[in-house]
KEMARSE-216960 format. One record per residue (C-alpha): residue number from 1; residue in three letters; x, y, z. Coordinates in nm, 4 decimals. Example, Ala and Ser with C-alpha at 12.3 -4.5 7.8 and 13.67 -1.06 7.14 Angstrom:
<dodrens>
(dodren 1,"ALA",(1.2300,-0.4500,0.7800)),
(dodren 2,"SER",(1.3670,-0.1060,0.7140)),
</dodrens>
This chain:
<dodrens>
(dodren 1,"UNK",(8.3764,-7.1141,11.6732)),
(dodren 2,"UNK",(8.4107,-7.1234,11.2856)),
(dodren 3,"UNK",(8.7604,-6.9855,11.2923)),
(dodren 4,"UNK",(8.8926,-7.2994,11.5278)),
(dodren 5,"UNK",(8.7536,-7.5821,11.3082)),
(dodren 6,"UNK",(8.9257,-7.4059,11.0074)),
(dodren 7,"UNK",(9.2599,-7.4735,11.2769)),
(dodren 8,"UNK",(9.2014,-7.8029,11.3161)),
(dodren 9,"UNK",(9.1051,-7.8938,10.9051)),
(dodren 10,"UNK",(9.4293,-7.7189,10.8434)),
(dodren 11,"UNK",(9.6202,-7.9334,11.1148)),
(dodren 12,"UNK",(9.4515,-8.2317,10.9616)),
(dodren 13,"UNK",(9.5112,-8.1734,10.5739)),
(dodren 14,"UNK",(9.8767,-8.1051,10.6298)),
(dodren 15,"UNK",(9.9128,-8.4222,10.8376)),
(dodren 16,"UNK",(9.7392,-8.6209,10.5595)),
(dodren 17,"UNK",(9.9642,-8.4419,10.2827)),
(dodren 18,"UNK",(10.2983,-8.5300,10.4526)),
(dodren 19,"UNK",(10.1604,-8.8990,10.5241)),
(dodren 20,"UNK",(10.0927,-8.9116,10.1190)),
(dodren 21,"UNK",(10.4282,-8.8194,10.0061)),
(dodren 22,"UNK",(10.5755,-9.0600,9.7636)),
(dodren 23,"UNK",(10.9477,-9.1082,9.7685)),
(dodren 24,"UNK",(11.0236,-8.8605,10.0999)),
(dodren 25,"UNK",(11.1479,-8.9478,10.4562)),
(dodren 26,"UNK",(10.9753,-8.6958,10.6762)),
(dodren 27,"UNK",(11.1825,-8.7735,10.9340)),
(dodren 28,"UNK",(11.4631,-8.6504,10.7179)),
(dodren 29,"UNK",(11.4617,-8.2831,10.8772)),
(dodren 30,"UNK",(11.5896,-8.2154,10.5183)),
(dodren 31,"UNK",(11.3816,-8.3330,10.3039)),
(dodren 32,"UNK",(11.0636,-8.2548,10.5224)),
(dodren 33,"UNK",(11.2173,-7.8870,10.5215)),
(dodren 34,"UNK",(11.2238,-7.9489,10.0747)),
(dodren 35,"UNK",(10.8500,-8.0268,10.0979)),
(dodren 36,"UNK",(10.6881,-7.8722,10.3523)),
(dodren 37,"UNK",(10.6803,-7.4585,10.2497)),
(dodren 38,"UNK",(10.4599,-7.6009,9.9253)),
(dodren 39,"UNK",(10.2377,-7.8185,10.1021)),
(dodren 40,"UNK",(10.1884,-7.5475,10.3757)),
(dodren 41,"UNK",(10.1350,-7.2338,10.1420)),
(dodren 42,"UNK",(9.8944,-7.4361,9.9364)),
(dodren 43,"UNK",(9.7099,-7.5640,10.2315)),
(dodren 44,"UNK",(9.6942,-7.2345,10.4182)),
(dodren 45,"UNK",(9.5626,-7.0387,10.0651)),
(dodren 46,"UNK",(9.2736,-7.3010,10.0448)),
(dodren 47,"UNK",(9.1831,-7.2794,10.3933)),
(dodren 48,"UNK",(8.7703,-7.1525,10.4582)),
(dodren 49,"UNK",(8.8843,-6.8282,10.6755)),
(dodren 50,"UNK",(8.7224,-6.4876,10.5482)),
(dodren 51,"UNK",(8.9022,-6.2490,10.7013)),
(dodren 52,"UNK",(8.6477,-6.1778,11.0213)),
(dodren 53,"UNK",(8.8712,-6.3620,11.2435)),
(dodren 54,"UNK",(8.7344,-6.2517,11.5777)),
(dodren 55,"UNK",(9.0145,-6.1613,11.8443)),
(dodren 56,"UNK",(8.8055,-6.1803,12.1495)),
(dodren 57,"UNK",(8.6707,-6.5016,12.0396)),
(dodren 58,"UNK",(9.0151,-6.6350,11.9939)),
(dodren 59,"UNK",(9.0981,-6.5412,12.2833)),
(dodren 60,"UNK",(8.7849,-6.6588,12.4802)),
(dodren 61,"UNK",(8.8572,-6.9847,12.3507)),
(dodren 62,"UNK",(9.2204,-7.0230,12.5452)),
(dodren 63,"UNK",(9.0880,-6.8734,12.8264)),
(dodren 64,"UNK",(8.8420,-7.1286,12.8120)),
(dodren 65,"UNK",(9.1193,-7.4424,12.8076)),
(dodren 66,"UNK",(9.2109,-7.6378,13.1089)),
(dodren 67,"UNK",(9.5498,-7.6325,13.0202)),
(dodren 68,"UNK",(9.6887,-7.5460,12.6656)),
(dodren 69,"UNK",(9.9212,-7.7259,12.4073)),
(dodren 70,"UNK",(10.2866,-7.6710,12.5045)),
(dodren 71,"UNK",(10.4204,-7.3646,12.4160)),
(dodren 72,"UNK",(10.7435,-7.1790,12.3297)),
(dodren 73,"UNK",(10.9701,-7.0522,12.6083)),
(dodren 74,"UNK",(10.9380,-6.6843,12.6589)),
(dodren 75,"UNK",(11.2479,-6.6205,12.5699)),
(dodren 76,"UNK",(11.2527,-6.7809,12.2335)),
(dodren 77,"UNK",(10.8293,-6.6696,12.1792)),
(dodren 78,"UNK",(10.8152,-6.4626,11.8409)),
(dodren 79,"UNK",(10.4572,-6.2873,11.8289)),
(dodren 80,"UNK",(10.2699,-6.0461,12.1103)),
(dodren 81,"UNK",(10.1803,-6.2966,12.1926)),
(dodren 82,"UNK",(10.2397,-6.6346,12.0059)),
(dodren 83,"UNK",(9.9755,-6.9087,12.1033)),
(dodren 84,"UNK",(10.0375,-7.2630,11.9766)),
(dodren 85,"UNK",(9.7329,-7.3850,11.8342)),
(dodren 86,"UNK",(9.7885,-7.7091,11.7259)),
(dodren 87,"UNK",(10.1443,-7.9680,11.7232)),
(dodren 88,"UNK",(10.1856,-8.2586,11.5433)),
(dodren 89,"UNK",(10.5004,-8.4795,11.4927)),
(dodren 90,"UNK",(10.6605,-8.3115,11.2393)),
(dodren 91,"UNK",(10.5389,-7.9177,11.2393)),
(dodren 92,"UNK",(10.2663,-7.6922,11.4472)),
(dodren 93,"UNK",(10.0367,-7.4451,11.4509)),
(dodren 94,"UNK",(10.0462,-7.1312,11.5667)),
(dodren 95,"UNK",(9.8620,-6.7892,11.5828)),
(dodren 96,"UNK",(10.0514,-6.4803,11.5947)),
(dodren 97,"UNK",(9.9391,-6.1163,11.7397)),
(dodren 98,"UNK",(10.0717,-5.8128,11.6770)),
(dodren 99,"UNK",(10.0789,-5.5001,11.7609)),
(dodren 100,"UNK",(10.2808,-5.1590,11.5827)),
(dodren 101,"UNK",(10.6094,-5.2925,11.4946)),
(dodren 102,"UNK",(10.9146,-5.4674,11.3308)),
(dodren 103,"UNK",(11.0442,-5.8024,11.3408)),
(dodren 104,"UNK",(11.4128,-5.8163,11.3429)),
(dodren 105,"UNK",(11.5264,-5.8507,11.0021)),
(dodren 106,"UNK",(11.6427,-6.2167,10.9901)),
(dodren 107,"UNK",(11.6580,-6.6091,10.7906)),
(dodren 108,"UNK",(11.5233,-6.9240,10.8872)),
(dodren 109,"UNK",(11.6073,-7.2054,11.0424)),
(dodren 110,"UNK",(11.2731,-7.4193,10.9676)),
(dodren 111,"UNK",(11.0020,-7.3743,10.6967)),
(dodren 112,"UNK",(10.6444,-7.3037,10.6345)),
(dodren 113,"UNK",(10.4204,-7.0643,10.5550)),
(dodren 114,"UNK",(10.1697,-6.7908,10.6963)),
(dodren 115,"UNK",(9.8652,-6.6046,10.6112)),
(dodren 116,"UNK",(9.7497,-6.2482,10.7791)),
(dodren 117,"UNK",(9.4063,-6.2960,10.8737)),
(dodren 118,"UNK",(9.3605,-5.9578,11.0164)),
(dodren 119,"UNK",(9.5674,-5.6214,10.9580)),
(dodren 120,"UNK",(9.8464,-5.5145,10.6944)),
(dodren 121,"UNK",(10.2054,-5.6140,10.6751)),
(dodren 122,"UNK",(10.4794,-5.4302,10.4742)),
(dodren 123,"UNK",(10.7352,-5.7055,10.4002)),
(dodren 124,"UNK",(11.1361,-5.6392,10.3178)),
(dodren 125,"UNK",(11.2951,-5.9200,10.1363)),
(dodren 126,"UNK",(11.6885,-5.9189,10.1844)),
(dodren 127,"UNK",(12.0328,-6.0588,9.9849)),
(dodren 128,"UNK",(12.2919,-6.0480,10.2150)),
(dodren 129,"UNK",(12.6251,-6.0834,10.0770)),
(dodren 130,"UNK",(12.9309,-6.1948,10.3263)),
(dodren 131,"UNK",(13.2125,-6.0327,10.3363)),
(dodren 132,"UNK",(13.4150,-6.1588,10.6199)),
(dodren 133,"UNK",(13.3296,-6.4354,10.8968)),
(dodren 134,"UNK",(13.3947,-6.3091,11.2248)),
(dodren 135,"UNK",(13.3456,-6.5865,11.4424)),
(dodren 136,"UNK",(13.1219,-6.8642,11.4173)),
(dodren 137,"UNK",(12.7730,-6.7872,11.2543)),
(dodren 138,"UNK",(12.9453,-6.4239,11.3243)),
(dodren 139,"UNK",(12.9281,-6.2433,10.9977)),
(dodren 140,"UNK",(12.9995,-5.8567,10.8660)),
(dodren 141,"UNK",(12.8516,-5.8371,10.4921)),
(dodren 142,"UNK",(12.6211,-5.6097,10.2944)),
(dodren 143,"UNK",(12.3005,-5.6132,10.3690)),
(dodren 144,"UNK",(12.0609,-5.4895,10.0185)),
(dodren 145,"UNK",(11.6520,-5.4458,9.9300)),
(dodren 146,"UNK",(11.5738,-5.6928,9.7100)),
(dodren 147,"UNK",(11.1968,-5.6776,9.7323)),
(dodren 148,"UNK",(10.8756,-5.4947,9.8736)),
(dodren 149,"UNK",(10.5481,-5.5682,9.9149)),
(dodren 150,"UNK",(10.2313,-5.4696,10.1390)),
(dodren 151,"UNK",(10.0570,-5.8612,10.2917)),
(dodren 152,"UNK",(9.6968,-5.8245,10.3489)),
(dodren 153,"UNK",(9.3870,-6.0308,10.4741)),
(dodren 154,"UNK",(9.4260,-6.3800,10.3189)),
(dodren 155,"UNK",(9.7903,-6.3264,10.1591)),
(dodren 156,"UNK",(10.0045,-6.6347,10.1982)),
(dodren 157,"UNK",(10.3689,-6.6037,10.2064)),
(dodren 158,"UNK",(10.5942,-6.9332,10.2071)),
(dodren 159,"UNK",(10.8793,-6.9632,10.4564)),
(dodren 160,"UNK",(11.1803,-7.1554,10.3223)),
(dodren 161,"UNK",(11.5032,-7.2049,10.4991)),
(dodren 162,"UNK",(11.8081,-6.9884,10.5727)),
(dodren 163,"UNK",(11.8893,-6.7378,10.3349)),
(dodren 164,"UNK",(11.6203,-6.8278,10.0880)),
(dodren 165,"UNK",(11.4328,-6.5583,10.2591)),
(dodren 166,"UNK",(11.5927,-6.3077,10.5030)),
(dodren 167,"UNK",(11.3074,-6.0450,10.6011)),
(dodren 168,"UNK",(11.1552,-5.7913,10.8159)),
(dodren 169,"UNK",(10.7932,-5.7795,10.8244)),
(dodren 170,"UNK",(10.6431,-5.4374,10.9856)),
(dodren 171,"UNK",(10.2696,-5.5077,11.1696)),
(dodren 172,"UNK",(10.0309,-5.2772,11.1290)),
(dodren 173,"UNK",(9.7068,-5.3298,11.3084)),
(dodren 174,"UNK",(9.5391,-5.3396,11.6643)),
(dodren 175,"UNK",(9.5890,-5.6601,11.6284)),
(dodren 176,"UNK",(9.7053,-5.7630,11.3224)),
(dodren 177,"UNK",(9.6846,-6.1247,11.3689)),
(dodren 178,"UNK",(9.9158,-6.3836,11.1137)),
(dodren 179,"UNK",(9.8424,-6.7480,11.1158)),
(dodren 180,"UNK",(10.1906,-7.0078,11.0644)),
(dodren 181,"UNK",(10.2293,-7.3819,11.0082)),
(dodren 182,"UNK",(10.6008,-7.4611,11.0156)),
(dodren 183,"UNK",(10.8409,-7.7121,11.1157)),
(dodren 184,"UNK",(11.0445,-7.7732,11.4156)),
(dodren 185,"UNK",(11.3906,-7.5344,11.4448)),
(dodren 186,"UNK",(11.6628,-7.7255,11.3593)),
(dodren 187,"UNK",(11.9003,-7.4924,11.5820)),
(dodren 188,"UNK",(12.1575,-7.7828,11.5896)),
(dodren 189,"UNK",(12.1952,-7.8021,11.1962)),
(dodren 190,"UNK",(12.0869,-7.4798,11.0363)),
(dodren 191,"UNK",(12.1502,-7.1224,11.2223)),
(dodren 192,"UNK",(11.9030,-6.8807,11.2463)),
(dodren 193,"UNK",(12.0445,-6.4875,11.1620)),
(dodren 194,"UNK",(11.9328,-6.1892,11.2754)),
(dodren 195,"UNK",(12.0981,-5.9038,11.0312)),
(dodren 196,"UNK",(12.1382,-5.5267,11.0932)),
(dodren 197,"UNK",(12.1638,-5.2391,10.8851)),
(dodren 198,"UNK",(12.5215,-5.1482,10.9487)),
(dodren 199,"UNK",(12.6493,-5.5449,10.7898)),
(dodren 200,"UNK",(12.6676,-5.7289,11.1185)),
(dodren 201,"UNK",(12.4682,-6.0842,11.0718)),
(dodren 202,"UNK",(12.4649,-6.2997,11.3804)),
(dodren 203,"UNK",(12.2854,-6.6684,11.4712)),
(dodren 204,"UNK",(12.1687,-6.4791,11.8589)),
(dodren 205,"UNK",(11.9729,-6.8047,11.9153)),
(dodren 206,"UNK",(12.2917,-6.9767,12.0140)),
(dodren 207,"UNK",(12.2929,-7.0328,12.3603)),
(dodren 208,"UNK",(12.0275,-6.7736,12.4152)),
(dodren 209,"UNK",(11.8487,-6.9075,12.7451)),
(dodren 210,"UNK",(12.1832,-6.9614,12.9549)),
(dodren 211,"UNK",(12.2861,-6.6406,12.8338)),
(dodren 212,"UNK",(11.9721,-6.4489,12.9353)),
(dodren 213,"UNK",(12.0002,-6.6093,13.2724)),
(dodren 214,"UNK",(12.3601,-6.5031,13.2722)),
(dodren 215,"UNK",(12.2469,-6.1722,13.1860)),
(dodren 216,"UNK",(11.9530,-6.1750,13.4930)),
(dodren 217,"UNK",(12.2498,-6.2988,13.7409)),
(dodren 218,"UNK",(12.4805,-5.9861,13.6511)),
(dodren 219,"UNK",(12.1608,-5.7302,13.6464)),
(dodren 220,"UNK",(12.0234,-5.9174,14.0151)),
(dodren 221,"UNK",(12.4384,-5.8086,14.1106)),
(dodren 222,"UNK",(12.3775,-5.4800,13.9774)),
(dodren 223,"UNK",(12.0590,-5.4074,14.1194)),
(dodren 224,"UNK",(12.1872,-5.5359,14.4981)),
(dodren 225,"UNK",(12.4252,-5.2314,14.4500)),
(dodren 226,"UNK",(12.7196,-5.5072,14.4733)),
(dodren 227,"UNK",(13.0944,-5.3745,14.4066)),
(dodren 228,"UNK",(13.1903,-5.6437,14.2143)),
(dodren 229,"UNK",(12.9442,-5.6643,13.9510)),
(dodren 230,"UNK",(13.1622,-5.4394,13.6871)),
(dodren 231,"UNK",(13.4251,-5.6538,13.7021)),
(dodren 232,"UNK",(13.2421,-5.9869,13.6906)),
(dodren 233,"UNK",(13.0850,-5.8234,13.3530)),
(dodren 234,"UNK",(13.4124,-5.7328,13.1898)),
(dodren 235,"UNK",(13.5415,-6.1014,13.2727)),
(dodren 236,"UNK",(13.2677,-6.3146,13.1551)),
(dodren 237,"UNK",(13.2204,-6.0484,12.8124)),
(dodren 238,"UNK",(13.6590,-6.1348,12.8366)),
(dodren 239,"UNK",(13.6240,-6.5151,12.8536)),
(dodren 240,"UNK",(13.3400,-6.5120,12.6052)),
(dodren 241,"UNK",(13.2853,-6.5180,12.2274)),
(dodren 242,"UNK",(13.1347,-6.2594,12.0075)),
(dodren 243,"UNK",(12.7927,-6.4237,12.0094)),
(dodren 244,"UNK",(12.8483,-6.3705,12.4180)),
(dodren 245,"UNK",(12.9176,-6.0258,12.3670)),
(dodren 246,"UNK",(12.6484,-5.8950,12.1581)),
(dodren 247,"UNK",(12.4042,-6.0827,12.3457)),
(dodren 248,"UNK",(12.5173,-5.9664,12.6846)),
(dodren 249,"UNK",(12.5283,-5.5614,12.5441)),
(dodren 250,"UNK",(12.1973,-5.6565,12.4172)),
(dodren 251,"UNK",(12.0245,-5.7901,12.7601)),
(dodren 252,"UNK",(12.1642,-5.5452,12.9603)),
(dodren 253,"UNK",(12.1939,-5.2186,12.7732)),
(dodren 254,"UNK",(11.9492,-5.0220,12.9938)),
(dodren 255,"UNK",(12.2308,-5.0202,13.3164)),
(dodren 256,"UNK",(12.5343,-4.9459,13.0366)),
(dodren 257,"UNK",(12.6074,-4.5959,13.0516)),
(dodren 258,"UNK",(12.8584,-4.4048,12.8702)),
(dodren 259,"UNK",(13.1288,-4.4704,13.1220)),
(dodren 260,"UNK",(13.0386,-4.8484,13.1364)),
(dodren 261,"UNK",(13.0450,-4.8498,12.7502)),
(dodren 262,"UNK",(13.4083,-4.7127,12.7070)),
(dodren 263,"UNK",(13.5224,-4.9939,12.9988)),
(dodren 264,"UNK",(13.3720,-5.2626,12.8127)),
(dodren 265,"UNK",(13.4966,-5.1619,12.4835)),
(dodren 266,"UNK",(13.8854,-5.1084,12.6311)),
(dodren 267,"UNK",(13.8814,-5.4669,12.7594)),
(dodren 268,"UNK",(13.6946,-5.6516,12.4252)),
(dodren 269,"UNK",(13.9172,-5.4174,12.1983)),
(dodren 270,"UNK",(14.1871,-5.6870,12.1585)),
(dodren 271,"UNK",(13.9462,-5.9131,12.0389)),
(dodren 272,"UNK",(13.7027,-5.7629,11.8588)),
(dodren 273,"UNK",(13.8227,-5.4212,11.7015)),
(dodren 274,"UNK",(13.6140,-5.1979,11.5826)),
(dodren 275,"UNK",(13.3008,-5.5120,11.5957)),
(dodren 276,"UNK",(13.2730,-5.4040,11.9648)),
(dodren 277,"UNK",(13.1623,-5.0963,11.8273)),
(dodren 278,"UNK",(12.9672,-5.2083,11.5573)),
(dodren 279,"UNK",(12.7320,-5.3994,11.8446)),
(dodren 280,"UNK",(12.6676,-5.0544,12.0302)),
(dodren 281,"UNK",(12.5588,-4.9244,11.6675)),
(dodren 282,"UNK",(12.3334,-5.2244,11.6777)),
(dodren 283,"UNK",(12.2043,-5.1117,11.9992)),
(dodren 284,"UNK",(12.1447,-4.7655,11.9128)),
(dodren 285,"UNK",(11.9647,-4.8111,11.6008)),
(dodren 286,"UNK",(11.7647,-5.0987,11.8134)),
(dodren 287,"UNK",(11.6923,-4.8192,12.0387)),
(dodren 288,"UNK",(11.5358,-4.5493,11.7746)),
(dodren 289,"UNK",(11.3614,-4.8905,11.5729)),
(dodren 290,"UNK",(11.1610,-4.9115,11.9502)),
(dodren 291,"UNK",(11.0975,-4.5422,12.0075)),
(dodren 292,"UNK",(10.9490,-4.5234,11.6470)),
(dodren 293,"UNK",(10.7223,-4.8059,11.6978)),
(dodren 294,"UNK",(10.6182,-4.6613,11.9785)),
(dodren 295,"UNK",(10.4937,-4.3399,11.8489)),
(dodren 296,"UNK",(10.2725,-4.5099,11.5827)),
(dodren 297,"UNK",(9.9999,-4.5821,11.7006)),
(dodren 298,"UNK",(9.8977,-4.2169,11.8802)),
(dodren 299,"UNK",(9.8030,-4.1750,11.4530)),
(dodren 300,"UNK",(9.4589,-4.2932,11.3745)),
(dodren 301,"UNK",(9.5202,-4.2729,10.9737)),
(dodren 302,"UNK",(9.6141,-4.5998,10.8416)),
(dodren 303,"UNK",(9.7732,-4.4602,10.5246)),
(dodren 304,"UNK",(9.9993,-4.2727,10.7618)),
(dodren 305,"UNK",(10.0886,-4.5902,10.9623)),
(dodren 306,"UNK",(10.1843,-4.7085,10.5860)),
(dodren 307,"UNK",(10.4327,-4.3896,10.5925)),
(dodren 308,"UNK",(10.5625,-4.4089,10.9521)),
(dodren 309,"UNK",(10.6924,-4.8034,10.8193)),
(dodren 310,"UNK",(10.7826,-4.6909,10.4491)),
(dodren 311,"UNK",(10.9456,-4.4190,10.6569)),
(dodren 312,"UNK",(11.1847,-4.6185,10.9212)),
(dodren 313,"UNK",(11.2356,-4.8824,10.6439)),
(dodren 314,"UNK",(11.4313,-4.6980,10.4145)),
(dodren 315,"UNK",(11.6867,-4.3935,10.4533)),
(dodren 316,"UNK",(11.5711,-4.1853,10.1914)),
(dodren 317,"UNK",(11.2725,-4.1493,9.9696)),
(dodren 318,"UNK",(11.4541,-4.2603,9.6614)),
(dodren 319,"UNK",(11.6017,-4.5802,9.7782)),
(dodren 320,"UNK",(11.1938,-4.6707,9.8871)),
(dodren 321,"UNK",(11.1002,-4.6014,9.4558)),
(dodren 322,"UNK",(11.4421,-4.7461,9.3379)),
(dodren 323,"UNK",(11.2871,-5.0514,9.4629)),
(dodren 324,"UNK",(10.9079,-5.0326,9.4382)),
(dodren 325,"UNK",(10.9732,-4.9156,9.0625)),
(dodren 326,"UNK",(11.2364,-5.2383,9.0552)),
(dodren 327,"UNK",(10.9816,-5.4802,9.1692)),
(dodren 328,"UNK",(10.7244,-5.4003,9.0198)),
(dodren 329,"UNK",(10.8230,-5.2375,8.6438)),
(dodren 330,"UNK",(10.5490,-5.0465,8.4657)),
(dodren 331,"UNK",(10.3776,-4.9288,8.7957)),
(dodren 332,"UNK",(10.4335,-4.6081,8.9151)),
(dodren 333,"UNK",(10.5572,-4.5518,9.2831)),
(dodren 334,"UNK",(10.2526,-4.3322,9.3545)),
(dodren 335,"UNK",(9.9908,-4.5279,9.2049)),
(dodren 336,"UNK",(10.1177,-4.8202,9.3954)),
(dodren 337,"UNK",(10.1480,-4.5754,9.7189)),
(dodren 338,"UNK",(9.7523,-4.5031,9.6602)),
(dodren 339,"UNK",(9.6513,-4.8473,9.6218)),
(dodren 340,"UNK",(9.8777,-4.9866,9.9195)),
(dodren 341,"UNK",(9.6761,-4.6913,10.0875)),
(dodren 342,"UNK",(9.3519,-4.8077,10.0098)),
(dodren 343,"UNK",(9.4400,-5.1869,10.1341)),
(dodren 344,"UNK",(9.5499,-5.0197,10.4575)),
(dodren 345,"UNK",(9.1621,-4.8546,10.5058)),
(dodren 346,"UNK",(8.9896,-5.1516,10.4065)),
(dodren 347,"UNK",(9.2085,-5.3466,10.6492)),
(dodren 348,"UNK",(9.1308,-5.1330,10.9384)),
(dodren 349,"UNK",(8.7733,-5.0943,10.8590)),
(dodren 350,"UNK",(8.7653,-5.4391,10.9309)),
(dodren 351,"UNK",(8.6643,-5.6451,11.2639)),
(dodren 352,"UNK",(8.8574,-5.4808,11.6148)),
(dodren 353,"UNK",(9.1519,-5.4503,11.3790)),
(dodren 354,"UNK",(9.1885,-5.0576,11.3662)),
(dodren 355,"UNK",(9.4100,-4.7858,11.4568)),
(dodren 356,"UNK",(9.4403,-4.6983,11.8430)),
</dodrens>
């Protein structure tokens, strides 16, 4: 398969790129994080794929495997799904699928690069100013556009760490399929944010297993029909920090009802104010992000698939050419529309990656 020995040249150029490095330690996590986006991006953009990526080859070929390379936890897995091509010491390779839908908008905590080799992606680049610190990698700030663009077949985009980029990147495609290089997480040194529209920024990869399995003890209480399992949720969101709280809301907000919701905000009151609300806003706006999704692809268009994101994305029309018109001066918002529209077709047109 053509598409697999292009993998394994790219796992074996950026191996020989980090071994030629003059005057860097690439065990530094630091100063491989400095290098790495560059020699990924450039590595990645050079790379012999043409855009016919096949998905049912891809997917013939780890069928095909004994066993696979290790691969991410559920839990922590980022793609639909994420398969782990390639790992070497110091980053690995990975192939993302995706169908209708929106990452979170969120930072870094390692670095890289990608390249869509099927489908369209509408990207949303962030600044995120702080306004107070809540709790520990607990933030409320304001959250601003700073840049827009539509990714297409063969686009490279380099990753770099923290808040050098914070981003949401909406898939469009049946699969759209992006391929990543990147380093390790360094989850002990550098956090990770997820941000929301209504300021809250929060590092929910702390402590994210043992909290999920928290959360799957509770609901297994729940679901038994067991007496006790209100109060046992009030007194571990009580004994808990913020991160606790907006992750526990989060895992089990399909058996909080409005009755639940006003106990566990009377009891977290004292210690979170009006941030326990803020996390059911979260939820809420979580809630219509999923239902939208959902609904896109019954729409065989792709230039309405382009509206549906431009659409959720942005409150009102004139925030969306504010910034198109700020990013990209001379152009006019619908001339850029039209030719973002005709990316979309030729995208879809393309291999099995079309609208439903």
């Amino acid at each position: 398969m053509a598409e697999l020995a292009v993998f394994q040249n790219i796992n074996r150029e950026i191996t020989e790129r980090l071994r030629g490095l003059d005057g860097i330690n690439i065990d530094d996590i630091w100063q491989l994080n400095q290098a790495f986006p560059d020699i990924a991006t450039e590595v990645l953009q050079n790379a012999a794929l043409n855009g016919d990526t096949d998905v049912a080859e891809i997917v013939d070929w780890v069928c095909g495997q004994d066993s696979l390379t290790s691969q991410r936890t559920l839990e922590l897995a980022f793609g639909q799904p994420a398969l782990c091509l390639y790992k070497a010491a110091h980053f690995y390779l990975e192939l993302l699928f995706w169908f209708p839908s929106r990452t979170a908008i969120h930072s870094h905590n390692f670095t890289g690069a990608f390249r869509v080799l099927q489908g369209c992606s509408l990207q949303i680049e962030y600044d995120y100013r702080v306004e107070e610190e809540v709790c520990r990698h607990v933030y409320s700030g304001d959250l601003r556009p700073r840049h827009i663009d539509l990714l297409s077949p063969s686009d490279v985009y380099a990753i770099r760490r923290h808040d050098a980029l914070v981003h949401t990147v909406a898939h469009m495609g049946n699969p759209s399929l992006t391929l990543v290089a990147r380093t390790y997480s360094a989850s002990k040194t550098v956090p990770q944010l997820n941000y929301y529209r209504n300021g809250l920024a929060i590092d929910t990869f702390r402590n994210q297993i043992s909290l999920h399995r928290q959360a799957m003890a509770l609901e297994a209480l729940s679901k038994a029909g067991h007496p006790d399992f209100r109060t046992l949720l009030l007194q571990f969101l009580q004994r808990g920090d913020f991160n606790r709280y907006f992750q526990t809301v989060m895992n089990l907000s399909h058996l909080i009802n409005q009755e639940l919701k006003e106990e566990i905000l009377a009891v977290t009151d004292p210690l979170w104010g009006t941030y326990g609300e803020q996390v059911f806003e979260v939820l809420e706006d979580n809630r219509r992000t999923k239902q939208f999704w959902a609904s896109v692809p019954r729409f065989s268009d792709p230039r309405k698939h382009l509206d549906l994101a431009l659409t959720e994305l942005f409150r009102s029309r004139e925030d969306l050419i504010w910034l198109m018109e700020a990013c990209y001066p001379g152009r006019e918002s619908e001339s850029l529309f039209e030719e973002w529209g005709k990316k979309m077709e030729l995208s879809f047109a393309s291999g099995f990656c079309r609208a439903v």
